[in-house]
C-alpha positions in Angstrom: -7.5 12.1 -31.6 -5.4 13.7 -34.4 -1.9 13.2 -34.7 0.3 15.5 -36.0 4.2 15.9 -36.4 6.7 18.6 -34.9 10.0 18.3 -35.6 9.7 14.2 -36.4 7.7 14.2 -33.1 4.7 12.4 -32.9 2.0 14.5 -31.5 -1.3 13.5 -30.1 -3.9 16.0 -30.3 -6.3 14.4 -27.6 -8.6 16.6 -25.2 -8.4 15.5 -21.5 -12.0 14.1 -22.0 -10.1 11.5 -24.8 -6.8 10.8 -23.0 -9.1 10.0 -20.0 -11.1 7.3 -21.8 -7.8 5.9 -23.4 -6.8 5.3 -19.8 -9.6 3.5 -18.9 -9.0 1.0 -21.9 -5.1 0.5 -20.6 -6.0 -0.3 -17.1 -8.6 -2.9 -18.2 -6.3 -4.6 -20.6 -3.6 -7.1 -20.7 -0.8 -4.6 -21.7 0.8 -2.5 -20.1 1.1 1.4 -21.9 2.9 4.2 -21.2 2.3 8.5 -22.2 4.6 10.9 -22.6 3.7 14.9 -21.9 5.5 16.7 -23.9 6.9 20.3 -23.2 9.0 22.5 -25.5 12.3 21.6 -23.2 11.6 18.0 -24.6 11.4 18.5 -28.1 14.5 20.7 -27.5 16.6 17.6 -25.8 15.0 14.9 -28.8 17.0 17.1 -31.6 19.9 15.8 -30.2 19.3 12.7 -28.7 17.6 10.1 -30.7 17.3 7.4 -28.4 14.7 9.5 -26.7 12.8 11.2 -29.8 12.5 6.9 -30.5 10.9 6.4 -27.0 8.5 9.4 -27.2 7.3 8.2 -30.6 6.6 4.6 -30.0 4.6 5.9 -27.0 1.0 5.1 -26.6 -0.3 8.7 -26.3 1.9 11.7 -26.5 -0.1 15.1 -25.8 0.7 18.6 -25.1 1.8 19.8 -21.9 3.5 23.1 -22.7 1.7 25.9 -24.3 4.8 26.1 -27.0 4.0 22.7 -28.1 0.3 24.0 -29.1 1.6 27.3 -30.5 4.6 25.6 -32.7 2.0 23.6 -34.2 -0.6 26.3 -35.0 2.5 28.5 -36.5 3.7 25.9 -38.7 0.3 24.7 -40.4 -0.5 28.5 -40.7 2.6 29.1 -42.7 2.0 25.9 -44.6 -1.4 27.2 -45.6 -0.5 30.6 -46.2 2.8 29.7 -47.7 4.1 30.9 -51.5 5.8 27.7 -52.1 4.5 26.6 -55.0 3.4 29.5 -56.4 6.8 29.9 -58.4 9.1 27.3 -59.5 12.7 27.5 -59.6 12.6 30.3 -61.9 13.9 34.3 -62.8 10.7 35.0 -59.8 12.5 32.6 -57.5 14.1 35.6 -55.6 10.6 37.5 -54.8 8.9 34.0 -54.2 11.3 33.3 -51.3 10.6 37.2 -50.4 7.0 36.8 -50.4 7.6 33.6 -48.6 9.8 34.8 -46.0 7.6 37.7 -44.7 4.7 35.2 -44.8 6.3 33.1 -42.5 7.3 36.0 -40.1 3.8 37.6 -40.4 2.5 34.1 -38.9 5.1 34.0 -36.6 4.1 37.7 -35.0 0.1 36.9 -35.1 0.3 33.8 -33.3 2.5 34.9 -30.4 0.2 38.0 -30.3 -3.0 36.1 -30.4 -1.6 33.7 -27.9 -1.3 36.4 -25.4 -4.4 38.6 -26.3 -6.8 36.8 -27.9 -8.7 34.9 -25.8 -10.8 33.0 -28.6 -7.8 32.2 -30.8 -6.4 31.2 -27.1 -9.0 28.6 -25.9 -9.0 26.9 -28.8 -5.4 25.7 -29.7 -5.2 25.6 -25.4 -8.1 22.8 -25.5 -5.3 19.7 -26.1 -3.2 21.0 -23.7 -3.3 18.7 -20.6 -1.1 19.6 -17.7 0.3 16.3 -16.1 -0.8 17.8 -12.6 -3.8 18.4 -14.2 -4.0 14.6 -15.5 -2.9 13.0 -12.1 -6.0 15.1 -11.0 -8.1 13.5 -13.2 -7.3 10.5 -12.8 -8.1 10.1 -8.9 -11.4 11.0 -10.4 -12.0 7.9 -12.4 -14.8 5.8 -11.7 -12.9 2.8 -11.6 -9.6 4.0 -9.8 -10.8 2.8 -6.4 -10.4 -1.0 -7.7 -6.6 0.7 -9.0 -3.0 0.4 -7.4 -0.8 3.9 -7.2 2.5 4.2 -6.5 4.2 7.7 -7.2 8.1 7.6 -7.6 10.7 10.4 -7.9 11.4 14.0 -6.8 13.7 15.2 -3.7 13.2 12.9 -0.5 9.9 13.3 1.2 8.0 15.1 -1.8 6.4 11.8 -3.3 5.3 10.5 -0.2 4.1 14.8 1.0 2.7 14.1 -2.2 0.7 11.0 -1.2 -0.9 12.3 1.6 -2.5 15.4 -0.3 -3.8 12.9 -2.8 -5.4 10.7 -0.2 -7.0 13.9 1.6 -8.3 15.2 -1.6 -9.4 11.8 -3.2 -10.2 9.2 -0.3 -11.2 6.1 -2.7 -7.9 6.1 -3.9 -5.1 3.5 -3.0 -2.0 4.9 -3.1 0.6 1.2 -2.5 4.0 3.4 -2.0 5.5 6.7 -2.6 9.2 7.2 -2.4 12.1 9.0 -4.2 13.6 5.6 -5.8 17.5 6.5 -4.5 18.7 4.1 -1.8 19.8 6.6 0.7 23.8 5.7 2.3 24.2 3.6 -0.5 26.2 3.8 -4.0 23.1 3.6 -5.8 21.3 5.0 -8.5 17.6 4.6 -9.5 18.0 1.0 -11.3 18.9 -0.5 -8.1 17.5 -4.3 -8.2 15.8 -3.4 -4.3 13.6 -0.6 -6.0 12.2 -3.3 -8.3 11.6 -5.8 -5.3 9.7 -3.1 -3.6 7.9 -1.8 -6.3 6.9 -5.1 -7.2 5.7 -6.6 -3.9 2.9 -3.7 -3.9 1.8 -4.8 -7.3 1.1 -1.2 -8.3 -1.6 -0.9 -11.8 -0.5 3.1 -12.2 3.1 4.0 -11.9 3.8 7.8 -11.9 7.4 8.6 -12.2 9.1 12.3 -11.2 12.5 12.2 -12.2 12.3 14.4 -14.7 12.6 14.7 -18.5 14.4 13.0 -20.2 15.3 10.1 -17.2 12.0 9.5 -16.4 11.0 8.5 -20.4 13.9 6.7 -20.5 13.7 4.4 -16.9 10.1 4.1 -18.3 11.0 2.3 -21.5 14.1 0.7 -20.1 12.1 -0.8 -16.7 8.7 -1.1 -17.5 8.6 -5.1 -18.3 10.6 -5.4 -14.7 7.5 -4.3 -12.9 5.0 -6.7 -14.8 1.9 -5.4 -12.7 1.7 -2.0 -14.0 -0.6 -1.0 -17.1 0.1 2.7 -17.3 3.1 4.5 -16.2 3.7 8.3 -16.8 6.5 10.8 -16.6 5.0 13.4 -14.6 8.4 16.0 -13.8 7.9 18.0 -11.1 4.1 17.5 -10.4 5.1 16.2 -7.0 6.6 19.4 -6.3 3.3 21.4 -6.6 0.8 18.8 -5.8 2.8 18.6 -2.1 3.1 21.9 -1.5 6.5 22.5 -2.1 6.2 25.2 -4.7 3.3 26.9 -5.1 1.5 26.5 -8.7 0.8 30.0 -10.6 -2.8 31.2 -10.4 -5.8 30.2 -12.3 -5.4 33.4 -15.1 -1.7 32.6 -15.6 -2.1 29.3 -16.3 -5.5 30.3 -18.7 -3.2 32.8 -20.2 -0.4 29.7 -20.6 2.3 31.7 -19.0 2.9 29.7 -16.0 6.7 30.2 -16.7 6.4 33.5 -15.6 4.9 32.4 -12.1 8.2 29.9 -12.4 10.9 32.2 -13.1 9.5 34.7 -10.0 9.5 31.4 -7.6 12.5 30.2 -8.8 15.2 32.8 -10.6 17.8 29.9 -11.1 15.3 28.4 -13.4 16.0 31.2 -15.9 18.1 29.1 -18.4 15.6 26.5 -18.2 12.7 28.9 -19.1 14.9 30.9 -21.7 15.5 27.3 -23.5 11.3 26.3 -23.1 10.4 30.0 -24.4 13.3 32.1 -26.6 15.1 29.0 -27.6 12.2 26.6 -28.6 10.6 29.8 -30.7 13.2 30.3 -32.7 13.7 26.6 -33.5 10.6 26.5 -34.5 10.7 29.6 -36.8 13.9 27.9 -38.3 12.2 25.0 -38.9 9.9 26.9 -40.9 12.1 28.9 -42.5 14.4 25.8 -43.8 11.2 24.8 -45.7 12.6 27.5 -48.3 15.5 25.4 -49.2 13.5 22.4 -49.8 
């Protein structure tokens, strides 16, 4: 496992085959641990908000769940490597260093996007640490010790965890699945940190807790609640995973996802989604490029 920065963000980069054994460890210890996916709409939210860049960085494991977050970090050790900085000091050169440097930077910033759409080698290989959290629920029902585990998934619209449940169960009959539910006391003045949720949660005792309430809430009522449900030894923010592992949207097919361009399978489903996918795609790229750029004023 390689860890690796973006923007002060810890990144983990851990293949599914790692992350998987890491999870066996936490359900067999004492502690209880909790892993953050990351996606380029959450790095966007952390420049802001510091409270949850803190919480993603004291994680246990934080690994790639956007394409973005595998790209930005190819881009910027390319133009580190490839970089002029250094060449010349501060010096009657310094204006054709920062030249030189600038259309280095830009040069990386073209080949990688293009290789990331058209090169299927250059592809597979930064796309190997990316680990979908559908893809990672998945995986886990496949453990060889998740029969002797306790499930409970919590989040989403009403009806989608528990929709959710069921197609788990179907799929993976060893596991035990001890609640699913959306965590909102319906005809009450509630909110998700209702003392009643706890109760529940706790009488079922659950050893995974998967939590859909999307990014950043679910990070946060992760840090903030996790000691309240003593039982559990891995939790996860999983966003809208419910959503596609009940049925209720459709996930984008097998080359899309290869090709990391599920947003584009998104953005057909789901038009209103377009600011959303314009801040994950457009707005995260250019950050990025910025970032590298500001590396000239250094």
């Amino acid at each position: 496992m390689k860890k690796e920065t973006l923007t002060n963000i810890r990144i983990d980069k851990i293949t599914t085959k790692e992350v998987l054994e890491k999870i066996k460890g936490f359900l067999l210890s004492d502690n209880q641990h909790y892993l953050i996916t990351l996606n380029p709409e959450m790095v966007l939210e952390a420049q802001n908000n510091n409270h949850f860049k803190n919480i993603i960085n004291q994680s246990d494991i934080v690994f790639a769940d956007g394409t973005g977050i595998l790209w930005a970090l190819d881009f910027l050790k390319r133009t580190k490597e490839s970089s002029f900085l250094g060449l010349w000091k501060k010096s009657q050169l310094e204006f054709l260093w920062k030249l030189l440097s600038i259309i280095s930077i830009l040069y990386n910033f073209v080949y990688t996007v293009i290789n990331l759409l058209f090169n299927a080698k250059y592809r597979n290989n930064i796309l190997q640490y990316k680990i979908p959290g559908i893809d990672l629920i998945y995986e886990i029902c496949r453990l060889d010790i998740i029969e002797n585990q306790r499930i409970f998934l919590l989040g989403a619209e009403e009806g989608v965890a528990r929709k959710a449940a069921l197609q788990l169960k179907e799929a993976f009959p060893n596991i035990n699945i001890v609640g699913a539910e959306e965590g909102i006391i319906r005809n009450q003045k509630s909110d998700i940190n209702n003392q009643e949720l706890f109760r529940h949660i706790n009488k079922t005792k659950p050893n995974i807790l998967l939590v859909a309430f999307g990014a950043p809430k679910q990070e946060i009522w992760i840090s903030e609640n996790l000691k309240t449900i003593p039982s559990v030894k891995l939790a996860i923010g999983v966003g809208g995973s419910f959503d596609f592992i009940s049925g209720k949207i459709k996930r984008a097919p097998q080359f899309l996802r290869k090709l990391g361009l599920e947003w584009v399978w998104r953005l057909i489903l789901e038009p209103k989604r377009i600011i959303r996918i314009y801040n994950a795609t457009v707005k995260f790229s250019f950050l990025i490029l910025k970032k590298a750029l500001s590396k000239l004023q250094d």
